[in-house]
C-alpha positions in Angstrom: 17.4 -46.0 63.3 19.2 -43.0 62.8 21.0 -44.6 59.4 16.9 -45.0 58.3 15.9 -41.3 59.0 18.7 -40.0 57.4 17.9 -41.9 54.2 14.5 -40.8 54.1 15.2 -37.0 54.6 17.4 -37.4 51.5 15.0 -39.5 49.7 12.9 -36.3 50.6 15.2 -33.6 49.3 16.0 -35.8 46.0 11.9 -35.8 45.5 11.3 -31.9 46.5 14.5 -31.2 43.9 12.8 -33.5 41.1 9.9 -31.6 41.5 11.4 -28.3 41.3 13.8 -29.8 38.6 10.6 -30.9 36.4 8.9 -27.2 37.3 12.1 -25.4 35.8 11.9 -27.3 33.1 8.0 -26.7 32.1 9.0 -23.7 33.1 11.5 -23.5 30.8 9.8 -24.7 27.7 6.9 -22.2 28.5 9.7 -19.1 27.7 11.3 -21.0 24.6 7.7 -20.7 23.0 7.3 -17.4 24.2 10.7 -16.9 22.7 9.9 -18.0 19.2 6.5 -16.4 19.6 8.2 -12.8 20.2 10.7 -13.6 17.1 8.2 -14.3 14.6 6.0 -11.1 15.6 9.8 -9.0 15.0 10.4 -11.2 11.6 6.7 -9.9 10.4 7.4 -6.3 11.7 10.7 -5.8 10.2 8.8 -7.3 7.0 6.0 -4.5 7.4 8.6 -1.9 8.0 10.7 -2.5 5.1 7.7 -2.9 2.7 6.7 0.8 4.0 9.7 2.0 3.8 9.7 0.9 -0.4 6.3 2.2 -0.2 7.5 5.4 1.5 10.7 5.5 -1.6 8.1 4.9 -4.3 5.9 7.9 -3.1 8.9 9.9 -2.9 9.9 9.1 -6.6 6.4 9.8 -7.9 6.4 12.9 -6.2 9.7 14.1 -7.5 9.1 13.1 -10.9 5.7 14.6 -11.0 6.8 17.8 -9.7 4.3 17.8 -6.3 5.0 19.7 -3.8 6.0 17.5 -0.7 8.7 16.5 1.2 10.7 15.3 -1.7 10.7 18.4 -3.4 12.7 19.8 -0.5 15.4 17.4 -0.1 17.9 17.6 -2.5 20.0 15.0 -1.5 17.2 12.6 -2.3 16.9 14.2 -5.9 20.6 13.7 -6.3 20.3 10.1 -5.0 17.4 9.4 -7.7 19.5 11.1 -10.5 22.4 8.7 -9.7 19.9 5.4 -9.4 18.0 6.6 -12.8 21.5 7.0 -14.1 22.9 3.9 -13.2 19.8 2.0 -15.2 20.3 3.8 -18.4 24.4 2.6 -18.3 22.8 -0.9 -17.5 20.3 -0.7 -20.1 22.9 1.0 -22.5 25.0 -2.2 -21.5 22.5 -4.5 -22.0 21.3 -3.2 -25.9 25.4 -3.0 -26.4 25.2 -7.1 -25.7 22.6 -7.6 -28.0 23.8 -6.2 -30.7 27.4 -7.7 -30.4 
């Protein structure tokens, strides 16, 4: 009799822990969708911040190269940095007519 009981009160645990076991686990799936939910939402923010950011670049070039006042103006280090990209093009352009005509 006691062999019986003792059985049972394991066969009891073993069914309270599958429970639990089976609850962790739908548990667990919940968060991986949450997961992949809160990594998409980062992978379209970082998107939108880098597009403003070009956005932000481009309105700093027109600026400069139209001679507005702004921000722009002011920071010379951004004027030397556009001097060097503008620069840079005409070389590649200069190299690029210098291949077409060899």
């Amino acid at each position: 009799m006691v062999l019986e009981q003792y059985i049972q009160r394991i066969e009891e645990k073993l069914h309270l822990l599958l429970k639990k076991m089976q609850q962790v686990q739908a548990e667990n799936v919940s968060l991986r969708e949450e997961l992949n939910t809160r990594q998409q939402q980062i992978q379209e923010q970082q998107g939108m911040i880098q597009g403003l950011e070009e956005k932000l670049q481009m309105v700093k070039i027109a600026a400069t190269t139209q001679g507005t006042h702004s921000l722009a103006e002011d920071d010379e280090a951004f004027r030397k940095e556009i001097k060097g990209k503008i620069n840079d093009y005409i070389k590649e352009i200069d190299r690029c007519i210098a291949l077409l005509n060899a």
